[in-house]
Backbone atoms as SQL, in Angstrom:
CREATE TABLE atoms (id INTEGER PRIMARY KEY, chain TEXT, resi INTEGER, resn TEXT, atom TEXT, x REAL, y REAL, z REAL);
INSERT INTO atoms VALUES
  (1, 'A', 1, 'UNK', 'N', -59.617, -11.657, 168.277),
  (2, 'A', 1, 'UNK', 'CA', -59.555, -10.221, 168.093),
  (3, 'A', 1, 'UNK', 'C', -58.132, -9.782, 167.773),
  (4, 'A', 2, 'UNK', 'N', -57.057, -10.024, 168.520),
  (5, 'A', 2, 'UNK', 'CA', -55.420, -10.124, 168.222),
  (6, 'A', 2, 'UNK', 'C', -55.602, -10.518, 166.682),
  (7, 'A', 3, 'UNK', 'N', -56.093, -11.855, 166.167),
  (8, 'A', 3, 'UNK', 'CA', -55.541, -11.445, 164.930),
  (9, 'A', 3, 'UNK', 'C', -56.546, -10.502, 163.555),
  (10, 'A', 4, 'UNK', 'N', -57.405, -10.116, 164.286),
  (11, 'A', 4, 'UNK', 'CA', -58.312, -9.085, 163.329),
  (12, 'A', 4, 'UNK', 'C', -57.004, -7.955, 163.581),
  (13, 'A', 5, 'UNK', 'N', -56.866, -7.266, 164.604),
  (14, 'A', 5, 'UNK', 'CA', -55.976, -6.215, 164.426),
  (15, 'A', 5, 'UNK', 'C', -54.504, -6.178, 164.141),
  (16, 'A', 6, 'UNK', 'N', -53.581, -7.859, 164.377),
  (17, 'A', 6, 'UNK', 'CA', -52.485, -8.537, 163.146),
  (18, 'A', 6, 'UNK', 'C', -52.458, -8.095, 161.962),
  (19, 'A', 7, 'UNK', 'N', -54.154, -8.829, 161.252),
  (20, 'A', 7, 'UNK', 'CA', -54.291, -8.537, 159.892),
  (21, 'A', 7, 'UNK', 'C', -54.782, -7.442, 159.190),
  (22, 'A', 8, 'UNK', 'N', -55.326, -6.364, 160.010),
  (23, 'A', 8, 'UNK', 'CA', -55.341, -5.087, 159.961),
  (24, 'A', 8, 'UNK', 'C', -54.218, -4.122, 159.820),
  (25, 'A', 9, 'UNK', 'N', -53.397, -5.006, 160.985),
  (26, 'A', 9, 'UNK', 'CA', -52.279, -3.411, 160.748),
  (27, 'A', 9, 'UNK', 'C', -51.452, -4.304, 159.870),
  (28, 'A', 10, 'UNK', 'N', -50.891, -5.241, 159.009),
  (29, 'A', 10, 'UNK', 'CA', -50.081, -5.631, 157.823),
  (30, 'A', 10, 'UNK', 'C', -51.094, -5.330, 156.605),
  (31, 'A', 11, 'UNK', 'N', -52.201, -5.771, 156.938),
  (32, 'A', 11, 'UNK', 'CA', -53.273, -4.465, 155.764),
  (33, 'A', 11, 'UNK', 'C', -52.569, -3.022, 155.343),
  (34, 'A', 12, 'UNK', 'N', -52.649, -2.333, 156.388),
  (35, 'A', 12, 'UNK', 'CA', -51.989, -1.172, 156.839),
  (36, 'A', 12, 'UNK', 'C', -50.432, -0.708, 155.940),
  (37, 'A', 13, 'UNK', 'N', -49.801, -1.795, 157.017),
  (38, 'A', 13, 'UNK', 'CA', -48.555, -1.428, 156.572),
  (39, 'A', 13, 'UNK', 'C', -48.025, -1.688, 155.025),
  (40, 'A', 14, 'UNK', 'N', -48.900, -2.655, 154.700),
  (41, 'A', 14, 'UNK', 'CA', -49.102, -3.144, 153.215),
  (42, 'A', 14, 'UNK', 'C', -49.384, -1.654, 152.478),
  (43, 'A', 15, 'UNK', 'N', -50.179, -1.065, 152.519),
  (44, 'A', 15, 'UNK', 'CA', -50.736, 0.033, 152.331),
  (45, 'A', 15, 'UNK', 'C', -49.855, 1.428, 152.364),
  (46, 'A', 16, 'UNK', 'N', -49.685, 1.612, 153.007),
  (47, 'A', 16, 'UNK', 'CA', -48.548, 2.506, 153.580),
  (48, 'A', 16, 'UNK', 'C', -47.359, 2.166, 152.554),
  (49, 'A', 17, 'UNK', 'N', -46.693, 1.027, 152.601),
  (50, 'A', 17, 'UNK', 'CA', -45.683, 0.870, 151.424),
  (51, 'A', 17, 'UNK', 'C', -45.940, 0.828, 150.274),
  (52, 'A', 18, 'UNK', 'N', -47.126, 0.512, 149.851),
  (53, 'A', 18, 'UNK', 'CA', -47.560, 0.650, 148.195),
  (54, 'A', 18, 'UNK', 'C', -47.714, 1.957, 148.251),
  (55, 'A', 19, 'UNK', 'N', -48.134, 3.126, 149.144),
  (56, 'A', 19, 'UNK', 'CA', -48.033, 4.807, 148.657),
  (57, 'A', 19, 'UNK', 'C', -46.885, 5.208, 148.393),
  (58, 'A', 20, 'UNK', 'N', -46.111, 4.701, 149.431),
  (59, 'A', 20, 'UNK', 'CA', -44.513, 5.007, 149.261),
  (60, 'A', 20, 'UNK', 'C', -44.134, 4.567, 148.213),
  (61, 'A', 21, 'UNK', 'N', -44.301, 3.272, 147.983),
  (62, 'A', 21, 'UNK', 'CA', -43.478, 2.552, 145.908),
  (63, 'A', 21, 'UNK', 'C', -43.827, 3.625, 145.360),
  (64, 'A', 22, 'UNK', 'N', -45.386, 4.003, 144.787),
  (65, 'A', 22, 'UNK', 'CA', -46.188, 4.977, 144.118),
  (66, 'A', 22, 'UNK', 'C', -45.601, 6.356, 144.122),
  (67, 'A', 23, 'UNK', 'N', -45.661, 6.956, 145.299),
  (68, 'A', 23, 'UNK', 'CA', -44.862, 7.881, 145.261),
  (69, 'A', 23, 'UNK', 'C', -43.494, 8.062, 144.511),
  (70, 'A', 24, 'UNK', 'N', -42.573, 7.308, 144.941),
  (71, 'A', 24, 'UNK', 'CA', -41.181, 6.890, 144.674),
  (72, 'A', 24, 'UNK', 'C', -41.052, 7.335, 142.952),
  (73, 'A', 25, 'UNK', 'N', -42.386, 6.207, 142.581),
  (74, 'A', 25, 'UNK', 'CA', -42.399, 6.062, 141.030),
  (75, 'A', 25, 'UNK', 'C', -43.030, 6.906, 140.487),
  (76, 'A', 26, 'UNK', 'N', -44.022, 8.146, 141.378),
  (77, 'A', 26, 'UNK', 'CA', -44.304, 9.173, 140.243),
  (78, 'A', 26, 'UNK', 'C', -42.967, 10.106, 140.451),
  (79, 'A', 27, 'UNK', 'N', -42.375, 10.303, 141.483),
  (80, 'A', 27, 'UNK', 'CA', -41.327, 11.184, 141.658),
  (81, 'A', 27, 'UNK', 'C', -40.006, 10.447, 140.750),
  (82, 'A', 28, 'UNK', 'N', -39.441, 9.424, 140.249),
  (83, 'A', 28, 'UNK', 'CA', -39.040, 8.805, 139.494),
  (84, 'A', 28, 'UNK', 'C', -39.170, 9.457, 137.834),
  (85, 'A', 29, 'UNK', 'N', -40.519, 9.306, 137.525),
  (86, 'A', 29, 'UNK', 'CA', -41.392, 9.471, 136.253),
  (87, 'A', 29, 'UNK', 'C', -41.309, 10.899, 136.014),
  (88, 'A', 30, 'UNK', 'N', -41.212, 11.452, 136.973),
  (89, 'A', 30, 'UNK', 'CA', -41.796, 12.908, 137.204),
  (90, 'A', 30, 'UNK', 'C', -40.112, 13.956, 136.396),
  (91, 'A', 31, 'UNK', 'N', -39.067, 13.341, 137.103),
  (92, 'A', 31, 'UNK', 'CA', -37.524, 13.346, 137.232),
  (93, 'A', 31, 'UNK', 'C', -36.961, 12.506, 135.806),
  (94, 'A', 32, 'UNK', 'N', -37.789, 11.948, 135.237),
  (95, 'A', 32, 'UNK', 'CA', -37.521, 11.168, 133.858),
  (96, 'A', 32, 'UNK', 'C', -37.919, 12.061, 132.906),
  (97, 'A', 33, 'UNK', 'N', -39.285, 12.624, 132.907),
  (98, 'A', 33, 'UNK', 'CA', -39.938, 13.021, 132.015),
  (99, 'A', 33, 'UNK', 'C', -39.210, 14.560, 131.911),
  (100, 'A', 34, 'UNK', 'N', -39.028, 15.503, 133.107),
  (101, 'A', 34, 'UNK', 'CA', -38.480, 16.434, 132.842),
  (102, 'A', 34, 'UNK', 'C', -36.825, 16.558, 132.320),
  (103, 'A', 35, 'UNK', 'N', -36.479, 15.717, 132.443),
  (104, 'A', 35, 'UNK', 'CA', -34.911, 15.420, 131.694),
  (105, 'A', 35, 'UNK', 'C', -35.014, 15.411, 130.261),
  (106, 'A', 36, 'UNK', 'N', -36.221, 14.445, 129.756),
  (107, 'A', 36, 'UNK', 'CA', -36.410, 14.434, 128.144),
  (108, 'A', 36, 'UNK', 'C', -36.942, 15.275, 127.750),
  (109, 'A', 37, 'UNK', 'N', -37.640, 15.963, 128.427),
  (110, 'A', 37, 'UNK', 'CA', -38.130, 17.840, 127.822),
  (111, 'A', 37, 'UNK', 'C', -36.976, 18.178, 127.887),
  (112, 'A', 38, 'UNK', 'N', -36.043, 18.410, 128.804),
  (113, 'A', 38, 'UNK', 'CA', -35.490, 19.458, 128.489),
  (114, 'A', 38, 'UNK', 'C', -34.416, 19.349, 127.778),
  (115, 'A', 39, 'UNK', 'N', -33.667, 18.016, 127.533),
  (116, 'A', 39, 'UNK', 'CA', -32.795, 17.291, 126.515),
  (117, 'A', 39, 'UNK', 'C', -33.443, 17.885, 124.786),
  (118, 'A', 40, 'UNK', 'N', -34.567, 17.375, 124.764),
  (119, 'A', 40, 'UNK', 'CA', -35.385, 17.660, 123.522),
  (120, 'A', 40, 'UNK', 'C', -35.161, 19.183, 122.638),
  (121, 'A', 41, 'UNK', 'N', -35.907, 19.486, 124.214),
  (122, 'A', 41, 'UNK', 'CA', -35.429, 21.678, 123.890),
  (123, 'A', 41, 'UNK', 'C', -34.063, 21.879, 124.012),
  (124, 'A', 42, 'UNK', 'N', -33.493, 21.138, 124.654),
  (125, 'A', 42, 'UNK', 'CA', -31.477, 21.704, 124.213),
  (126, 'A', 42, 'UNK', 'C', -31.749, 21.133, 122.429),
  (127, 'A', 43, 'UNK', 'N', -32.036, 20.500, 122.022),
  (128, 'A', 43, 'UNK', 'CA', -31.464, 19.386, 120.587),
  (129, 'A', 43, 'UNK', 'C', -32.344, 20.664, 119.480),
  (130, 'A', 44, 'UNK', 'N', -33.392, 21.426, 119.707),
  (131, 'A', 44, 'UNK', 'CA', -34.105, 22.174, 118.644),
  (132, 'A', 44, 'UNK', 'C', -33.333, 23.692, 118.739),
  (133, 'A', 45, 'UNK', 'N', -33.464, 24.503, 118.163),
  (134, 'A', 45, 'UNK', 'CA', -32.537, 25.701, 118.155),
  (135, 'A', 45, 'UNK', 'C', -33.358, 26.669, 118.338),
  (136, 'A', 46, 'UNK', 'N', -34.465, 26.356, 119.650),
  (137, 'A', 46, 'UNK', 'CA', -35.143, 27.607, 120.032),
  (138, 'A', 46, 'UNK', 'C', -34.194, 29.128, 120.652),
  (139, 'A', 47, 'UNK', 'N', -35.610, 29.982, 120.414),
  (140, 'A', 47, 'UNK', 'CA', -34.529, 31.528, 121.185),
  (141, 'A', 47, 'UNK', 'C', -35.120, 31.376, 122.513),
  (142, 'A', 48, 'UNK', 'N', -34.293, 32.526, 122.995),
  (143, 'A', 48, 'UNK', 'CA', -34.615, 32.792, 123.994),
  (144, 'A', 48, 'UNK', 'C', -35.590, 33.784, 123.819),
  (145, 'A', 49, 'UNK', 'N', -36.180, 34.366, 125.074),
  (146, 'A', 49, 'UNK', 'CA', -37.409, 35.160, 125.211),
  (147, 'A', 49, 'UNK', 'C', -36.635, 36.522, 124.820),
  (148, 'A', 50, 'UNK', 'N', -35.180, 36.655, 125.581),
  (149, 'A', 50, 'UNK', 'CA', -34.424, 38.258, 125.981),
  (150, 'A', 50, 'UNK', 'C', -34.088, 37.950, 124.087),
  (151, 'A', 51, 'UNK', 'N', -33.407, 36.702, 123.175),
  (152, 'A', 51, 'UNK', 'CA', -33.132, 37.131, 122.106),
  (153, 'A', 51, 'UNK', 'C', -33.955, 37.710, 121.325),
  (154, 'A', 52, 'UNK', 'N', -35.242, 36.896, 121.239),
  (155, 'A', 52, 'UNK', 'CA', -36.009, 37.225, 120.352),
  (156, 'A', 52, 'UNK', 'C', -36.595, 38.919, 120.510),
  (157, 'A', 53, 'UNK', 'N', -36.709, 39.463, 121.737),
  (158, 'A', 53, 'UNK', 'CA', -37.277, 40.615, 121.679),
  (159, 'A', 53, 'UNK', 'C', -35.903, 41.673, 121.488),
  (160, 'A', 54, 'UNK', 'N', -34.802, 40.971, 121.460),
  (161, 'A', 54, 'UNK', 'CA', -33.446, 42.016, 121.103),
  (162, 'A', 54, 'UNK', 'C', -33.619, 41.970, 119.824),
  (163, 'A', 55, 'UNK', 'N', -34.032, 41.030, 118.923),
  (164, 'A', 55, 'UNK', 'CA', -33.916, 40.964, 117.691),
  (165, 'A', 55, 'UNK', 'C', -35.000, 42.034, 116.779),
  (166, 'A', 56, 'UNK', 'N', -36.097, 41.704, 117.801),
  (167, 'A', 56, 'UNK', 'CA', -37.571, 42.461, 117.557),
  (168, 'A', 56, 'UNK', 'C', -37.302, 44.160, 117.409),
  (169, 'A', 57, 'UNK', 'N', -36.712, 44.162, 118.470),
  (170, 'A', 57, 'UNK', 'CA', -36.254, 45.799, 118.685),
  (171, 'A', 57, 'UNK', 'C', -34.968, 46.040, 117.693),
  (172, 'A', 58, 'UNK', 'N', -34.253, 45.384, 116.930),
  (173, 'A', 58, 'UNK', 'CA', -33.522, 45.761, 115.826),
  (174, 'A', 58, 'UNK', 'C', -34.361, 45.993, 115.098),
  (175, 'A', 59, 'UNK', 'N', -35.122, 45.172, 114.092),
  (176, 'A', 59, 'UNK', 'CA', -36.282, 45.187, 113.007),
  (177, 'A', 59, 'UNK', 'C', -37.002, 46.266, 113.164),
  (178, 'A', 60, 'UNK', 'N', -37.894, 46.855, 114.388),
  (179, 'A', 60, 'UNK', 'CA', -38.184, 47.607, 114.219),
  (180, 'A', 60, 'UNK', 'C', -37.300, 49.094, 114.426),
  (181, 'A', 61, 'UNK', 'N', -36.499, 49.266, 114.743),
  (182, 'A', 61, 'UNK', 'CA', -35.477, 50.062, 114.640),
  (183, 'A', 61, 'UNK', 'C', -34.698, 50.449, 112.779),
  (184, 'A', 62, 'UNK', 'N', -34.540, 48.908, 112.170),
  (185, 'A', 62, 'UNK', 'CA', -33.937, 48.923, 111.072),
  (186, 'A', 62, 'UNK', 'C', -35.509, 49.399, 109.883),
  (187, 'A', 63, 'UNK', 'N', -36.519, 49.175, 110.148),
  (188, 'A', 63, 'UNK', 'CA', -37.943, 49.898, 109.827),
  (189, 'A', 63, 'UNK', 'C', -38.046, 51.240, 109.462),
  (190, 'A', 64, 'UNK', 'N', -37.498, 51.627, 110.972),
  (191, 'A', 64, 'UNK', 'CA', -37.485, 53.380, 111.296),
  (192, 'A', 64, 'UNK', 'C', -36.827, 54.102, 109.951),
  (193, 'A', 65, 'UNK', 'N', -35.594, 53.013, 110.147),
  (194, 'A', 65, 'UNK', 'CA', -34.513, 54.068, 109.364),
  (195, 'A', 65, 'UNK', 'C', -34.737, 54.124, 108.054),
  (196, 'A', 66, 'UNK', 'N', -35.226, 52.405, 107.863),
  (197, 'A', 66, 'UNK', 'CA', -35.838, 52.733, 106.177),
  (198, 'A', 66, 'UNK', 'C', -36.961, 53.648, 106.126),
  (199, 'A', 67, 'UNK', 'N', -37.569, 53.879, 106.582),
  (200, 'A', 67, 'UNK', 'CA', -38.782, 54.169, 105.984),
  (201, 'A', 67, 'UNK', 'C', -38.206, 55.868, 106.010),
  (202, 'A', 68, 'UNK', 'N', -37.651, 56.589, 107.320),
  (203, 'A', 68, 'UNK', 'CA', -36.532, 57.821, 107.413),
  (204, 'A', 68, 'UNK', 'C', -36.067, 58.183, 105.524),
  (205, 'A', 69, 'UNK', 'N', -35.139, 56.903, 105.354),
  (206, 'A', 69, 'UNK', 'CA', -34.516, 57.079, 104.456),
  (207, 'A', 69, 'UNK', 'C', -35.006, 57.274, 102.889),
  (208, 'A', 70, 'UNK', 'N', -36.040, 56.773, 103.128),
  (209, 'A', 70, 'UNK', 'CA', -36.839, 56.499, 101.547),
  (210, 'A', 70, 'UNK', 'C', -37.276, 57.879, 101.715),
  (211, 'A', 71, 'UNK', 'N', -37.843, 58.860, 102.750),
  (212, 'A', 71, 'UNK', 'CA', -38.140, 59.819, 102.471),
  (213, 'A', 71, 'UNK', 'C', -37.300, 60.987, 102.315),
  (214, 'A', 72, 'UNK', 'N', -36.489, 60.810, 102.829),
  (215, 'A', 72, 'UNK', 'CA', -35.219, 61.818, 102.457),
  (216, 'A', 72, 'UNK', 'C', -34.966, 61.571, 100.571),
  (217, 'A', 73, 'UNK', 'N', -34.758, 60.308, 100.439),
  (218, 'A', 73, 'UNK', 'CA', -34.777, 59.870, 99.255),
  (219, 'A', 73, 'UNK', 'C', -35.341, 60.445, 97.860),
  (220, 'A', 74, 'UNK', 'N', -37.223, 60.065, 98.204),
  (221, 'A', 74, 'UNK', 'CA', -38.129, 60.552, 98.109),
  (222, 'A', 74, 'UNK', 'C', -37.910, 62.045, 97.867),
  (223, 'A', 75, 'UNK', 'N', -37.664, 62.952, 98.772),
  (224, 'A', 75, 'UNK', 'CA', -37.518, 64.250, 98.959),
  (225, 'A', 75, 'UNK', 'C', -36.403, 65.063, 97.821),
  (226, 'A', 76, 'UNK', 'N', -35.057, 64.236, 97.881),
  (227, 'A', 76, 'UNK', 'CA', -34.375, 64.395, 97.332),
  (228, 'A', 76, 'UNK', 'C', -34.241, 64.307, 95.697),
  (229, 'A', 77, 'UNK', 'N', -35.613, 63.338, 95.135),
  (230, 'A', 77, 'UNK', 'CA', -35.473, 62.721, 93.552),
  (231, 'A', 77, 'UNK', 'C', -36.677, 63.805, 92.959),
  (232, 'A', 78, 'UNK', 'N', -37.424, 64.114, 94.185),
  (233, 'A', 78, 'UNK', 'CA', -38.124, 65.244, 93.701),
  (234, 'A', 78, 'UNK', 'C', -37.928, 66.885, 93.479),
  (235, 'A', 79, 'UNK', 'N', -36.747, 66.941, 94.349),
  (236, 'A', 79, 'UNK', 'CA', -36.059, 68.163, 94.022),
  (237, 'A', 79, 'UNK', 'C', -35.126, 68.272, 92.737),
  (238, 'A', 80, 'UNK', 'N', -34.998, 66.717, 92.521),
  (239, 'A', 80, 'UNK', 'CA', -33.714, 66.773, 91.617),
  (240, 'A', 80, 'UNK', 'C', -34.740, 67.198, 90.246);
């Protein structure tokens, strides 16, 4: 009986250390993989979220004024 529960608990402890390797190595993998995302996205010349909607709000701003202006324009070639 001593060695049923010997070879039980090195079963065990066998066990116990292969979760731990496993672990180790998805937390490893895990710490690898997010380095090369984010290496990747530094190397491409994405915007940011705050640029792109600063940019958004120029365009439509620079919109306004044309479209303002063509009618003054407009207004003006018809008086002439």
């Amino acid at each position: 009986m001593t060695t049923e529960n010997k070879f039980f608990d090195d079963i065990s402890k066998l066990m116990t250390n292969a979760m731990g390797v496993a672990q180790g190595a998805k937390s490893e993998a895990e710490t690898a993989m997010k380095g090369w995302v984010d290496r990747w996205l530094a190397d491409r010349d994405f915007v940011t979220r705050e640029e792109f909607e600063a940019v958004r709000e120029m365009a439509i701003k620079a919109r306004t004024e044309n479209a303002e202006l063509k009618a003054r324009l407009d207004a003006l070639e018809k008086d002439a």
